[in-house]
C-alpha positions in Angstrom: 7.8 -28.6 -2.3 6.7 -28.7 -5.7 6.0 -32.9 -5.3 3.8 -31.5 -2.6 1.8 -29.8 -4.9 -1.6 -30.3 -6.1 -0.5 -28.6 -9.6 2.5 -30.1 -10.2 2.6 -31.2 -13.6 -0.8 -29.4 -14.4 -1.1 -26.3 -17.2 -1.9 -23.2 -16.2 -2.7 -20.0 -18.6 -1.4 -17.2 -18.0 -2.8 -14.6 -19.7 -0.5 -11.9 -21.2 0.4 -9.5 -23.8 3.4 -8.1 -22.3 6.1 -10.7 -21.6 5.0 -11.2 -18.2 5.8 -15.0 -17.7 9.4 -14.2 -18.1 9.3 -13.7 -14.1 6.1 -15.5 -13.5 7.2 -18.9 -14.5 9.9 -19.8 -13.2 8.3 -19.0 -9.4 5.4 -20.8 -10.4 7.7 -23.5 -11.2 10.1 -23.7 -9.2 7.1 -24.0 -6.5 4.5 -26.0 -8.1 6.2 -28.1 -10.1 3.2 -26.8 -12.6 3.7 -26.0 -16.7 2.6 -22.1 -17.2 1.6 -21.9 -20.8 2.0 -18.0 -21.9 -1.5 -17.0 -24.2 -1.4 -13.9 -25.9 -4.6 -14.5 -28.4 -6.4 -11.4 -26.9 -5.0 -7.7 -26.3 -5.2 -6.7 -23.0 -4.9 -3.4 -23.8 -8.6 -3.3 -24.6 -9.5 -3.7 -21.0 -7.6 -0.3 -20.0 -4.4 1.4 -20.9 -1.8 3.3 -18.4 -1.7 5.9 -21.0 -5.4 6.4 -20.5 -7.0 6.2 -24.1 -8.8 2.9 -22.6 -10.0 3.5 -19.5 -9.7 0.9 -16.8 -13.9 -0.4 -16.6 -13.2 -2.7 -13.0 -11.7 -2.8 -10.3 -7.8 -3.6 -10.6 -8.4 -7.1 -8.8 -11.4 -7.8 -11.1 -9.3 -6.9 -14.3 -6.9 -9.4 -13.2 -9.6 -11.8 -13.1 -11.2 -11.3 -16.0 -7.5 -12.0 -17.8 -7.2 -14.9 -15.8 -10.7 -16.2 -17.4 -10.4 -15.4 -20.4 -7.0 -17.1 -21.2 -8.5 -20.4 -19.7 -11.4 -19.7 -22.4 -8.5 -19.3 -24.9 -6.6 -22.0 -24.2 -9.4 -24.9 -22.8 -7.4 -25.0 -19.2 -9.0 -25.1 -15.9 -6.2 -23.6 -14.4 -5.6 -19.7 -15.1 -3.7 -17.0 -14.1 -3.5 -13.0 -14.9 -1.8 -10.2 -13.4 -3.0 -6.6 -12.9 -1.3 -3.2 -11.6 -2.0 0.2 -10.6 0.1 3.3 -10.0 -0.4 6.5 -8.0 1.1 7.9 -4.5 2.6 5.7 -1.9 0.3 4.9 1.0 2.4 6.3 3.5 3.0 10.2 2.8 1.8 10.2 -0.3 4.7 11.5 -2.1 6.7 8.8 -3.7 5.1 6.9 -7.3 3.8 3.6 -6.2 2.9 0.5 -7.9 0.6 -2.2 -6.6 0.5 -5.4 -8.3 -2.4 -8.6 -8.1 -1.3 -11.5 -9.8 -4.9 -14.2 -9.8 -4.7 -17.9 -9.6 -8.2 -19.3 -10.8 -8.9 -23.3 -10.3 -12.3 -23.8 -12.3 -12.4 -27.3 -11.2 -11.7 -26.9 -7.2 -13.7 -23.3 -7.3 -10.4 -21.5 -5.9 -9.2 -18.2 -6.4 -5.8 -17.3 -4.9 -4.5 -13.2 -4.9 -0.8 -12.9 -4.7 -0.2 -9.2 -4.4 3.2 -7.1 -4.1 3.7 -2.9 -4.1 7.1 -0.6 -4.0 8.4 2.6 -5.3 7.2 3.2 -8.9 9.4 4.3 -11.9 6.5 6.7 -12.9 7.3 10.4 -14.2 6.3 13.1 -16.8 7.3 16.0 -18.4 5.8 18.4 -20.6 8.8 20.2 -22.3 9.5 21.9 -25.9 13.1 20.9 -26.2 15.0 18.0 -26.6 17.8 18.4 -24.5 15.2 18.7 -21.4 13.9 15.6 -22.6 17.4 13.5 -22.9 18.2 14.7 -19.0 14.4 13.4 -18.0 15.7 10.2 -19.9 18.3 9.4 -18.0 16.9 10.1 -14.8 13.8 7.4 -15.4 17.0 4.9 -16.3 16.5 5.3 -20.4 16.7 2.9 -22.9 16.3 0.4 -19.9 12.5 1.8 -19.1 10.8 3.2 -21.9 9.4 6.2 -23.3 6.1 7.7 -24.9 5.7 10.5 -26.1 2.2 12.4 -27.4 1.4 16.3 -28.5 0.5 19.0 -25.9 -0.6 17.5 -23.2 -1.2 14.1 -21.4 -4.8 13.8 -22.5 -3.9 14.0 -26.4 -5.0 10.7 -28.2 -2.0 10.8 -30.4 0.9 8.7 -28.8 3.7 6.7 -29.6 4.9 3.9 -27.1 8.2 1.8 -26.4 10.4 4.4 -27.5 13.5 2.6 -26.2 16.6 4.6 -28.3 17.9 8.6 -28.7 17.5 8.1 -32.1 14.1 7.4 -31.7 13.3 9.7 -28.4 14.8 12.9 -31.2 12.1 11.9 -33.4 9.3 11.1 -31.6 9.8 14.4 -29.7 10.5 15.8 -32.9 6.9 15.0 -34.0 5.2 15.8 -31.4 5.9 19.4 -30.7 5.3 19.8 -34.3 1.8 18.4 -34.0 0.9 20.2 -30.9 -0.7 23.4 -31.0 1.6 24.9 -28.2 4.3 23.8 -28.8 4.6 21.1 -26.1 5.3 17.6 -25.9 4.0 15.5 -23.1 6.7 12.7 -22.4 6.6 9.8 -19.3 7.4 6.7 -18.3 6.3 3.1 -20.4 4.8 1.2 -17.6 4.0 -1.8 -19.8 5.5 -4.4 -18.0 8.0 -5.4 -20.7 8.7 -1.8 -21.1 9.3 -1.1 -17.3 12.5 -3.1 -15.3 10.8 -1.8 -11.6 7.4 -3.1 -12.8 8.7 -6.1 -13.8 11.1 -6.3 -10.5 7.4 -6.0 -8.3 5.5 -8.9 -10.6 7.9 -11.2 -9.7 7.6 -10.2 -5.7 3.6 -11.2 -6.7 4.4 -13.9 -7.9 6.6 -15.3 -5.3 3.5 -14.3 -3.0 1.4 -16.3 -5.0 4.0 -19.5 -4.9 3.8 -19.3 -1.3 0.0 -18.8 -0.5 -0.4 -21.8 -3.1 2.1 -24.0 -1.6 0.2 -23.3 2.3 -2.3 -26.2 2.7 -4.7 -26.2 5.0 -3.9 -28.8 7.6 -7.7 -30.4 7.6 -8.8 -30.4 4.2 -5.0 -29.8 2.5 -6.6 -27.6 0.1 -4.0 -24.7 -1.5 -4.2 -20.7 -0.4 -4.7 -21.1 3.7 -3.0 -17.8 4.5 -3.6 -14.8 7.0 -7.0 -13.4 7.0 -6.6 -11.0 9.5 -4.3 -9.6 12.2 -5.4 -9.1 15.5 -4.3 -7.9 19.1 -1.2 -5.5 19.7 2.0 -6.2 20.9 2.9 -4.4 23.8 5.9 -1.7 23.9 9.3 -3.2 24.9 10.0 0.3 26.5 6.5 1.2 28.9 4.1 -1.6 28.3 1.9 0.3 25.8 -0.4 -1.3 22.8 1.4 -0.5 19.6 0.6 -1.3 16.3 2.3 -4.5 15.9 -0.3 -7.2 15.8 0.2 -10.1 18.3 -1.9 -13.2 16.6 -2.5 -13.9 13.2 -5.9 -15.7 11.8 -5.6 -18.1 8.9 -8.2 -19.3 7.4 -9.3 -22.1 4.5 -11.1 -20.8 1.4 -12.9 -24.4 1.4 -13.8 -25.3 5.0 -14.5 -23.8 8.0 -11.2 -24.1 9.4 -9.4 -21.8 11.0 -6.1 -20.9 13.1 -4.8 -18.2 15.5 -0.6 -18.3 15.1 1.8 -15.4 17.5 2.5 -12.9 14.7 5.8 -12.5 16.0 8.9 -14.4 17.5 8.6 -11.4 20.1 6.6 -11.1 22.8 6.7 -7.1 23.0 7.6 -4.7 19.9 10.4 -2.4 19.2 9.9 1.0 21.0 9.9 2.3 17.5 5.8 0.7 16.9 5.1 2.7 19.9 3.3 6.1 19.8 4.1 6.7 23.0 7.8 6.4 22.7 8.2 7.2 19.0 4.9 9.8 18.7 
């Protein structure tokens, strides 16, 4: 595949501060056949923080282009790539930490932009406790040293922080500290979602990236340019069981980001959909 490839052989520059390419690269690769150079002359951190003494300006998809631009700046390349992710509830119930990841492919010189995107279950927790053992059973349910710890005084809006705490000795005294500068007598502890800092963040980069990888690697079968991928979804399959629409789509639309050419495939091997798609059936 990667001979295929219009990048194969080309640098790319991937922005980042936080060890990122160690799962980027070798999809890219592996895929491409291109040479991901890693640039880490700027500090991301100025263009929002998860620990939310830099607020996030953009939208997360915009962040991730900005990166993506300004390591091709950095670095003279007209190929660039940046990653961006978010955390809150999971879109289904809302009740489970969830992280959504973009991961941006810029070509300056063929004027494409191609968004490889990946979300699961978030290793994403606080506690505000005044006691060290409390704070050592939190550990080691957030799967410390592997995912890291910071800790701040009182609450989680105090500016005062320390990050990457990845050792009991250093957990003891960063708690330590912090209940001795708070003012009531709390410390404010949660999860390091920097990527290096974070194995499950990591774990959903690298599903973004291999979305990336395969997005590039679909040419559109007119023009052969990279990124011809599924647009929309359209149609409903119908039930197995009674017949009924359900929310399985039938036809998929893919679509070129160059020309005007696009193409309805079946979404599905099946011609009907589990009776468990259908609200009938499964209400």
């Amino acid at each position: 595949m990667a001979q295929e490839s219009i990048y194969f052989g080309k640098r790319v520059a991937l922005l980042t501060r936080h060890f990122k390419e160690r799962v980027i690269q070798p999809v890219l690769h592996e895929a491409l056949g291109c040479i991901v150079e890693t640039i880490r002359d700027f500090d991301t951190d100025s263009l929002g923080t998860f620990t939310r003494e830099i607020p996030r300006q953009s939208t997360q998809l915009q962040v991730a282009c900005e990166k993506a631009r300004l390591g091709m700046d950095i670095s003279g390349l007209s190929l660039g790539m940046a990653s961006e992710g978010s955390f809150g509830p999971d879109p289904m119930v809302g009740l489970i930490p969830w992280n959504v990841e973009v991961l941006v492919f810029l070509d300056s010189e063929n004027e494409l932009e191609v968004v490889g995107t990946a979300q699961g279950k978030a290793n994403f927790a606080h506690l505000l406790t005044d006691n060290l053992k409390e704070a050592q059973v939190f550990a080691s349910r957030v799967n410390f040293p592997e995912s890291h710890l910071v800790v701040r005084p009182e609450s989680e809006k105090d500016s005062r922080i320390i990050k990457g705490i990845s050792s009991d000795d250093d957990l003891a005294e960063a708690l330590g500290w912090a209940i001795r500068e708070s003012s009531n007598g709390f410390a404010f502890i949660e999860t390091d979602v920097r990527a290096h800092a974070n194995p499950t963040r990591m774990a959903v980069i690298a599903q973004a990236a291999e979305d990336l990888a395969a997005r590039l690697s679909s040419l559109c079968p007119k023009c052969a340019t990279p990124g011809y991928w599924i647009t929309k979804r359209i149609g409903s399959l119908p039930c197995a069981n009674c017949g009924t629409p359900t929310s399985e789509p039938a036809t998929d639309v893919y679509a070129c980001l160059k020309c005007a050419h696009t193409e309805l495939r079946e979404a599905s091997d099946d011609a009907r959909a589990d009776a468990g798609r259908c609200q009938l059936c499964n209400p």
